[in-house]
N, C-alpha and C positions, 0 to 999 in steps of 0.2 A: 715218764721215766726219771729215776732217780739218777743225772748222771754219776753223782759222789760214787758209784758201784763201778766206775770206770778206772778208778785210782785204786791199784792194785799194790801186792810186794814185787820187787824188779824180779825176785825168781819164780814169779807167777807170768811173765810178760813173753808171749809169743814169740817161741824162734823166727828164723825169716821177715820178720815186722821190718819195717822203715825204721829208724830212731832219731830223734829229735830232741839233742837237750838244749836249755836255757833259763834264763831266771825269771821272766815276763812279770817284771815287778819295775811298771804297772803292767800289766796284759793292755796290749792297744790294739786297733784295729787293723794296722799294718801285721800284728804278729799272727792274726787269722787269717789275712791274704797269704802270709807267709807259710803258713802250715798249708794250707792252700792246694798251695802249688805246690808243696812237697809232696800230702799224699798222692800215692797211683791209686787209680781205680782198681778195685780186685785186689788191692793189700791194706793191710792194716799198717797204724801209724800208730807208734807211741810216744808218749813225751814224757822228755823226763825233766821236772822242777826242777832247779839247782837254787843257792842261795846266794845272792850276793854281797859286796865286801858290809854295806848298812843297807837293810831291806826295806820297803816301803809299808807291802804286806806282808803279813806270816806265810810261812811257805807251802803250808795247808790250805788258806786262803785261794793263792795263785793256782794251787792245782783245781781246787775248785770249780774257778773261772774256766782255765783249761780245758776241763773234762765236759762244761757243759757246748764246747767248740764241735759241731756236728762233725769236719773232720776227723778228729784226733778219738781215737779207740780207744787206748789207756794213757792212761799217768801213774808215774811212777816219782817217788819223792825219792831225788839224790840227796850226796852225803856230805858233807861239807860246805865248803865256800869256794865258787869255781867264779873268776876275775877273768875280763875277757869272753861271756860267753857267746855262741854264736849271734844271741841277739840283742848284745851290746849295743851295736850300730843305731840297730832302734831305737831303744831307752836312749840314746845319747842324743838322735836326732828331734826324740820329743823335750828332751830337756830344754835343749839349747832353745826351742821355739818358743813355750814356755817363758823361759828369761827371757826373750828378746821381746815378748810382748808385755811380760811384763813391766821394765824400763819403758816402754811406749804408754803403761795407764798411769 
């Protein structure tokens, strides 16, 4: 299966669905536990891309990645630059690991 057929226009996206946005720029492994445990069994999830303030990947890219996440149904590419996103916490916690390892080599 092609997932790329999973990334839709947002007024193609399923009333009733879960929604999930964030910028997953990088997509990590914690953001698949996280989607996770959001979908419910018996409902659809969509997620929506957003962009952040300087992106790592293009945001086509990220939905990509996204789409090919057995959880998640659709993606939908948001509009702007959204600061703060739900999954800031994440990118921030892989950042910071990151630099601290690398001051260690």
């Amino acid at each position: 299966m092609d997932t790329r057929t999973k990334i839709i226009d947002r007024e193609r996206a399923p009333q009733g669905a879960a929604w999930f946005s964030g910028n997953f720029d990088p997509l990590l492994a914690e953001h698949a536990r996280m989607l996770h445990e959001i979908k419910s069994p018996g409902h659809l999830l969509v997620v929506e891309i957003t962009n952040p303030v300087r992106p790592l990947l293009a945001q086509r890219a990220r939905a990509e990645l996204v789409a090919g996440l057995a959880d998640v149904d659709y993606v939908v590419l948001g509009v702007g630059v959204m600061e703060g996103a739900p999954d800031s916490d994440v990118t921030g916690r892989f950042i910071k690991h990151v630099q601290s390892n690398g001051a260690k080599a």
